[in-house]
C-alpha positions in Angstrom: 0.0 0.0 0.0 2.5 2.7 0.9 4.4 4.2 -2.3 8.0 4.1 -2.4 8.8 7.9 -1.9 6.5 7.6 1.2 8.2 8.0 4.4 7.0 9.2 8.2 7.7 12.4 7.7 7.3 13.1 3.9 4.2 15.3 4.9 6.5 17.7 5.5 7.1 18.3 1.4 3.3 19.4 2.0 0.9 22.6 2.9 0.1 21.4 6.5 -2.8 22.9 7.8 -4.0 23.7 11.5 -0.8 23.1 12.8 0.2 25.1 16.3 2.5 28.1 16.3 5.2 26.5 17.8 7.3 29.4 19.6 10.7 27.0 19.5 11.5 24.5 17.4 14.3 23.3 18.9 11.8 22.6 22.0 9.6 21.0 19.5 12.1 18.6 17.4 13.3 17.4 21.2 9.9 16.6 22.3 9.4 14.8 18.9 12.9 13.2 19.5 11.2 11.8 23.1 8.3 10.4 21.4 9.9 8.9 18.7 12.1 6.6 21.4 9.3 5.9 24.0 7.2 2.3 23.6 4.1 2.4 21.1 0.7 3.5 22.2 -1.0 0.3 20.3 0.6 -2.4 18.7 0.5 -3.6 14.5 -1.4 -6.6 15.5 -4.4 -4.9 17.5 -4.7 -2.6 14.4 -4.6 -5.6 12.1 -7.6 -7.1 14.6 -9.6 -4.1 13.9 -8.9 -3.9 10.1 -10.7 -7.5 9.9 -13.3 -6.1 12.1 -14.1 -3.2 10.2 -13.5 -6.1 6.8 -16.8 -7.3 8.1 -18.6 -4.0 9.0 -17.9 -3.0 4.7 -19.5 -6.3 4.1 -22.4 -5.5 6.3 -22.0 -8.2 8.9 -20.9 -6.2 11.3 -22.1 -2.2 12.9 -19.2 0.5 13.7 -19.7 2.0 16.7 -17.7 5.1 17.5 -17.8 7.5 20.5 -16.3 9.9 23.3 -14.7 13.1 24.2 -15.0 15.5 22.1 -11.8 16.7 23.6 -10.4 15.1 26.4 -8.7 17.4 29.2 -5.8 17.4 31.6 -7.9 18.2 34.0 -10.4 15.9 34.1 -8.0 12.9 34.0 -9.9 10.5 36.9 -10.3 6.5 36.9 -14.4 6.7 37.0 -14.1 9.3 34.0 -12.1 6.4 31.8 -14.9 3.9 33.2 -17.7 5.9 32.5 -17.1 6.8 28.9 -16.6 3.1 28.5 -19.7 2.2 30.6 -21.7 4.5 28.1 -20.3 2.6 24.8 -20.7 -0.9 26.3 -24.3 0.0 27.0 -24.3 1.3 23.8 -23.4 -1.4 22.0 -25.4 -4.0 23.9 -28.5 -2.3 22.7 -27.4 -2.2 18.7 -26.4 -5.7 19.1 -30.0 -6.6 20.7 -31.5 -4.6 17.8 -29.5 -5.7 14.9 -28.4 -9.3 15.6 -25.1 -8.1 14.5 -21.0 -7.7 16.1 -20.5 -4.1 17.1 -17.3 -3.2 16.6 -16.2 -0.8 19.3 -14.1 2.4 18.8 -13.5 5.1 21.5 -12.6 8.3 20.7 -10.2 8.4 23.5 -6.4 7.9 24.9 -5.4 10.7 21.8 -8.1 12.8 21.3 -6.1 15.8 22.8 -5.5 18.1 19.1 -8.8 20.3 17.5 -9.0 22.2 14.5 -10.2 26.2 14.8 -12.3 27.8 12.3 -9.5 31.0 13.2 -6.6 31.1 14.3 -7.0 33.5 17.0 -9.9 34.1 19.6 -10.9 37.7 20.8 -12.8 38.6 24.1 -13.4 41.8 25.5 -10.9 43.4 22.8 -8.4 41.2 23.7 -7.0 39.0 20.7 -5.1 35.5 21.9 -4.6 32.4 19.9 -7.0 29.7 20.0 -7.7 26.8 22.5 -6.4 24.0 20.2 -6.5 21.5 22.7 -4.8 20.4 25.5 -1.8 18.8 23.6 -1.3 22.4 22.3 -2.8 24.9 24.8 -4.6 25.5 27.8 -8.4 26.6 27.4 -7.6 29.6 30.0 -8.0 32.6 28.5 -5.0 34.3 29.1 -1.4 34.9 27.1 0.6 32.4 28.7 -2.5 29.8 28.8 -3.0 29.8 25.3 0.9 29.5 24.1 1.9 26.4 22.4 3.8 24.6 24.6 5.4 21.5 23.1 6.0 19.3 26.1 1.9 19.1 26.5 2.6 16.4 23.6 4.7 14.2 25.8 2.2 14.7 28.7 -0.5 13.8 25.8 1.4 10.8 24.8 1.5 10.0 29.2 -1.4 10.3 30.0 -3.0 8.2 26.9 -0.6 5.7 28.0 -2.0 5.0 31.4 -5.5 5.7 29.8 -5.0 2.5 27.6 -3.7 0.7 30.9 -6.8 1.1 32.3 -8.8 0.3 29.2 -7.3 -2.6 28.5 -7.3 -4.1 32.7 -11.4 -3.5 32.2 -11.7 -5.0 29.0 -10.0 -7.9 29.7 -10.1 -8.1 33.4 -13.9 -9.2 33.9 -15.6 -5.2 34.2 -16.6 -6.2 30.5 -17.9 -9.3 31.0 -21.4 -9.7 30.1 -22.4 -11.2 33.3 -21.6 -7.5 34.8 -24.5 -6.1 32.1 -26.4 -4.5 34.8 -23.5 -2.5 36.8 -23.1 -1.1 33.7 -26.0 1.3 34.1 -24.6 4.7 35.6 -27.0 6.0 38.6 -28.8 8.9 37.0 -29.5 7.1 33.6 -31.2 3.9 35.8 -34.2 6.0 36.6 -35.0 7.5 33.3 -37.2 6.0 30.3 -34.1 4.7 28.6 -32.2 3.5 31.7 -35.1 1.3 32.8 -35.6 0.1 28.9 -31.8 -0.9 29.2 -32.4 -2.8 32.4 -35.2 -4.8 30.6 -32.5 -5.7 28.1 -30.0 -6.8 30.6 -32.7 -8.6 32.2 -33.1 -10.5 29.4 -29.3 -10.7 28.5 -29.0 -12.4 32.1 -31.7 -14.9 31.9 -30.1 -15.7 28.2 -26.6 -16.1 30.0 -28.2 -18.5 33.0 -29.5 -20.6 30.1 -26.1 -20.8 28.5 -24.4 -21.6 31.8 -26.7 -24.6 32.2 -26.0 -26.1 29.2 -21.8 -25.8 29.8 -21.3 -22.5 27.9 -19.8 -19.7 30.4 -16.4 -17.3 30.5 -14.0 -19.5 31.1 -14.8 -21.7 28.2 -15.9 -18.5 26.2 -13.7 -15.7 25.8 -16.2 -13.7 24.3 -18.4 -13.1 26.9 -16.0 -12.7 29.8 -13.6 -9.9 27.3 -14.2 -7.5 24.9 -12.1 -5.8 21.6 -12.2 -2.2 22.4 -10.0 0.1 20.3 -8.8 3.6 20.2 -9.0 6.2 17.5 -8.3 10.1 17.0 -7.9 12.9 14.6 -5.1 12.8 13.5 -4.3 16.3 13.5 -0.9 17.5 14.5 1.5 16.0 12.3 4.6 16.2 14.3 2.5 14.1 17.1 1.6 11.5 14.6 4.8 11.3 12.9 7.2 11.0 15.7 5.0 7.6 16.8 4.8 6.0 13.8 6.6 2.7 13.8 7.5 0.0 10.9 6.4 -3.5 12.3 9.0 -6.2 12.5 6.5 -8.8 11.4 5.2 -6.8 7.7 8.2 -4.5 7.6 5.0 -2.0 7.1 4.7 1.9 8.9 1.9 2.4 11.9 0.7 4.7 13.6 1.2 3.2 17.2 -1.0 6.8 18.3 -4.3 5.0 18.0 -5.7 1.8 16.4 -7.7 4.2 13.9 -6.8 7.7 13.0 -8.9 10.3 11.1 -8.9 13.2 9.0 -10.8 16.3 9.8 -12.9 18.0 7.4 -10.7 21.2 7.3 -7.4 18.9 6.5 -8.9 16.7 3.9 -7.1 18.6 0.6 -5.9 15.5 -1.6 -2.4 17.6 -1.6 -2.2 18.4 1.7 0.2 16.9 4.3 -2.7 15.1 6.4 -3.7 13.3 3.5 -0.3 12.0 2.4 0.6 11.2 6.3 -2.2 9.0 6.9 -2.1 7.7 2.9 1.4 5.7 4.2 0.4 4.0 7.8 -1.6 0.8 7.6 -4.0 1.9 9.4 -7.8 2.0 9.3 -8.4 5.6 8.5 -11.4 7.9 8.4 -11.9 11.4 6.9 -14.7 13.4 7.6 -16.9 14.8 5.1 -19.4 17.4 4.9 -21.7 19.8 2.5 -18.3 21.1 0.6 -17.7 17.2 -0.5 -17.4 16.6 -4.2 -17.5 13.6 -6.3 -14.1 13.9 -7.1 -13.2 14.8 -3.5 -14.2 11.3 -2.4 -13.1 9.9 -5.7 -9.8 11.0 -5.1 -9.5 10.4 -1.5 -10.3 7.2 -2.2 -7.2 6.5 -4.8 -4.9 8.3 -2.1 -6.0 6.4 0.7 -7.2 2.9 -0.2 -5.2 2.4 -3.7 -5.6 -1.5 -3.6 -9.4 -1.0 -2.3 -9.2 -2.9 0.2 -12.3 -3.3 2.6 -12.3 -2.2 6.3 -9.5 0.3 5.2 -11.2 3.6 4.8 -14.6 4.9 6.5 -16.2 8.4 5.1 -17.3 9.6 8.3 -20.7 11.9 6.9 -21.2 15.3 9.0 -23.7 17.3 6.9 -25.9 18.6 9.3 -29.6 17.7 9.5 -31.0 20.4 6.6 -27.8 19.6 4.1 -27.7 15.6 4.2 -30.3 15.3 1.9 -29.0 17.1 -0.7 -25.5 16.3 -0.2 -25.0 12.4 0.5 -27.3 10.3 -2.6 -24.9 12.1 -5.1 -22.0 11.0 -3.2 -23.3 7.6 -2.5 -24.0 6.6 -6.1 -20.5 8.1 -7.1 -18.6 5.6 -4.5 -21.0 2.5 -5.2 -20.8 3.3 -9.4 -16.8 2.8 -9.1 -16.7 -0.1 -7.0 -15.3 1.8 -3.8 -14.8 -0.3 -1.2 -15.8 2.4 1.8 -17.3 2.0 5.4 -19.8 5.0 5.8 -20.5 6.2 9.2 -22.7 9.1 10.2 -21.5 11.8 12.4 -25.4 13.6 13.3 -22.9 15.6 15.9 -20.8 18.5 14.0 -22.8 19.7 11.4 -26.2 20.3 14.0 -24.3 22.8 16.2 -25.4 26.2 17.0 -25.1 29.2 19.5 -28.6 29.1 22.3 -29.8 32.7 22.8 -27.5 32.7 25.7 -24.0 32.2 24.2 -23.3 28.3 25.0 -22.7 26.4 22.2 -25.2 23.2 21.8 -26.8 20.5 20.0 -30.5 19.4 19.6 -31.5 15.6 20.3 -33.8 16.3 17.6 -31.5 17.7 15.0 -29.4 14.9 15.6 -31.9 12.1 15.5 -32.7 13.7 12.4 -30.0 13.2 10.7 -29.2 9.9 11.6 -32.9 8.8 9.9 -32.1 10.8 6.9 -28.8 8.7 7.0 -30.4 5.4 7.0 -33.2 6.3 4.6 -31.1 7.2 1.5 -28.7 4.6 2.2 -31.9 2.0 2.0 -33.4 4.2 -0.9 -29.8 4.4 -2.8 -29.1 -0.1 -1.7 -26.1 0.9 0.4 -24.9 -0.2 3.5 -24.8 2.5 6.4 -21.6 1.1 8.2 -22.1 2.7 11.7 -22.1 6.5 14.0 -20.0 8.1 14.9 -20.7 10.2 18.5 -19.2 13.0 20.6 -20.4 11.7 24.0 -19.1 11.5 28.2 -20.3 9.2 30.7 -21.1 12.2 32.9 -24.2 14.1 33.5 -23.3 17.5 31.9 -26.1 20.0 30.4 -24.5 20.5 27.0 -27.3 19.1 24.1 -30.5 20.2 24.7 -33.7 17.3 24.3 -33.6 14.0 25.6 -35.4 11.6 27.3 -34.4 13.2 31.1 -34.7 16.9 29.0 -32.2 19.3 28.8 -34.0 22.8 27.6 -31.8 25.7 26.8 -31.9 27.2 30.3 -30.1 24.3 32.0 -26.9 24.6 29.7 -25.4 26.6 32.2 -25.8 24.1 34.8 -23.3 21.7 33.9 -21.5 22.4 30.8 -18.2 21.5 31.2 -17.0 20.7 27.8 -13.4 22.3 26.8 -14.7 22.5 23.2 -17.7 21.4 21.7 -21.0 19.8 23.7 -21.3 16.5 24.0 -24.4 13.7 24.8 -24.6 12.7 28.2 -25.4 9.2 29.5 -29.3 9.6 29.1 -29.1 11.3 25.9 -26.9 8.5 24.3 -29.1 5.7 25.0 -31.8 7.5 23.8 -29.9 7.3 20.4 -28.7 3.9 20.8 -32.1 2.6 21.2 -33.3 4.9 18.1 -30.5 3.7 15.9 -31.6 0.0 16.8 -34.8 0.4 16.1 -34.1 2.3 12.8 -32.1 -0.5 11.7 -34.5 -3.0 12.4 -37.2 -1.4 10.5 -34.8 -1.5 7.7 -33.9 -4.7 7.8 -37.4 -6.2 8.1 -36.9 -7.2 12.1 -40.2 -5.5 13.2 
């Protein structure tokens, strides 16, 4: 897959966009220097287990299912945080499998999701002019001069701090928090009392009776890996390059380059330009990559993303991760589909209902409406059934925590209470309840669509 004048850092013969002022780059090529000689975030062989998981998801035997911080934080780096953003996507997933009689295969957008792209450069309050809040491997969100100037050893405490992330990840997964048998602890305490919490208990019910059965008969978790351990990867965007670069890794088994970041890396919508260095970094590591892709998306956009990317068209390698926006999908995605399915792409779409349905409440917080983004994701589902595609999986900026930061919902958030509990560093995010509520909507969408009800 990777051409011969491709190397780690050959992005660097290309117009990088929404990279950080550095104010030293002798500071900078040191800290890259660290990160290019500490240990690998994920291993070539996990990334080669998700690449046959996502094989199946192309092939529509399997559902992507993709969600977390929209940007995680420094300061909010806790144990239960870690466990309840993976409490939330267990639950999650339990539901979609339920509903579609299908694997979910499990993506957090976590351990790396520290970089954001800025529609400007710099931020102005009160007069005042600083540089943006890029993310917490860049900046701090403060709003002051020394807060906001990039400071390149927030990279190694980015590349720390996902480390011991992934440590605790992978103890849960593995370690029996996962196991199926544990269904019901899963529910966080103020989800369990709402419409969807006690819809999710019914579920679990039913998973535990199922799981009683299969005990009876000789099936259980030591015989059974599957239901005493889960496959949960990690993905990003992978946004600045240096980052990226410096923990890129050729395996010893393919003699092939990946990025040991993440298991899955992704392209924003503002770095997608066919020549630009994002696109030839992530064209050269083997592994799964999305790109984002909104209104602006052309035929030859995805066309040629697609020869960049996925040369050899290999399924399970590259996902178009839609974010149109509720009013725009419908115009924007059939085209798009029919180009893809007319050439014989071999693509994973996913639907991102989160970044094209945000908007400014009449009293300054930035938000998201349940309903906007329920909207989207039927209007996802419907052309894909009325174009005979296959609608791959979502893609979700969520937290396990009860913050006020979409409006709508099942335990209803109204405009008023955004001030309550918004604690987001960049853009809001589903809470518990309000993720559930999606879950079981997805679910049922699908099964509607697939003739299950």
């Amino acid at each position: 897959m990777t051409a011969n004048n491709w190397y780690p850092n050959s992005w660097k013969k290309h117009e990088a966009l929404q990279q950080p002022d550095w104010p030293d780059q002798a500071d900078l090529d040191k800290t890259c220097k660290n990160l290019g000689l500490y240990p690998p975030l994920v291993f070539a062989g996990e990334v080669r287990s998700l690449k046959k998981h996502l094989e199946l998801v192309a092939k529509g035997e399997a559902f992507l299912l993709q969600g977390g911080d929209c940007a995680e934080s420094f300061d909010n780096f806790r144990a239960d945080s870690i466990r309840d953003k993976l409490k939330i996507l267990l639950q999650m997933a339990i539901i979609l499998t339920q509903g579609l009689n299908k694997p979910i295969v499990k993506v957090g957008r976590i351990a790396g999701q520290f970089a954001k792209p800025r529609s400007s450069p710099m931020e102005t309050q009160n007069g005042v002019s600083l540089p943006s809040f890029r993310g917490e491997s860049v900046n701090a969100p403060y709003f002051s001069e020394e807060a906001r100037q990039p400071d390149p050893l927030r990279l190694e405490r980015a590349y720390f701090q996902s480390a011991s992330t992934l440590n605790l990840l992978r103890a849960m997964t593995s370690g029996g928090y996962a196991d199926l048998n544990q269904v019901h602890e899963w529910n966080l305490d103020f989800v369990a009392k709402s419409t969807q919490g006690k819809r999710y208990k019914e579920l679990a019910d039913k998973l535990s009776e199922s799981l009683r059965f299969m005990q009876v008969v000789g099936i259980n978790a030591a015989n059974t890996p599957a239901i005493h351990e889960i496959e949960y990867f990690t993905s990003h965007e992978a946004l600045i390059l240096e980052y990226e670069s410096a923990l890129t890794r050729r395996d010893s088994l393919t003699n092939d380059f990946y990025d040991c970041s993440a298991h899955m890396l992704w392209i924003g919508e503002r770095t997608r330009q066919l020549d630009g260095a994002h696109v030839e970094f992530l064209s050269g590591v083997h592994n799964p990559i999305g790109v984002k892709i909104g209104p602006s998306a052309t035929a030859d956009d995805i066309l040629g993303l697609c020869d960049k990317i996925n040369p050899h068209n290999e399924p399970g390698r590259l996902t178009f991760i839609c974010r149109f926006g509720h009013e725009k999908i419908q115009e924007s995605l059939p085209q798009l589909l029919r180009t893809v399915a007319k050439e014989g792409k071999e693509i994973i779409w996913s639907c991102d209902p989160m970044h094209g349905n945000t908007y400014s409440s009449p009293s300054g917080y930035k938000t998201r409406s349940i309903d906007h983004i329920l909207n989207e994701i039927n209007h996802f589902f419907r052309i894909h059934k009325a174009e005979g595609t296959l609608p791959g999986g979502v893609h979700f900026e969520l937290t396990g925590d009860n913050v006020t930061e979409c409006v709508g919902g099942s335990l209803e958030v109204l405009e008023e209470d955004l001030k309550d509990r918004y604690e987001t560093t960049c853009d809001p995010r589903l809470n518990a309840a309000q993720s559930l509520d999606i879950a079981f909507l997805v679910a049922e969408t699908l099964q509607k669509k697939n003739g299950l009800t």
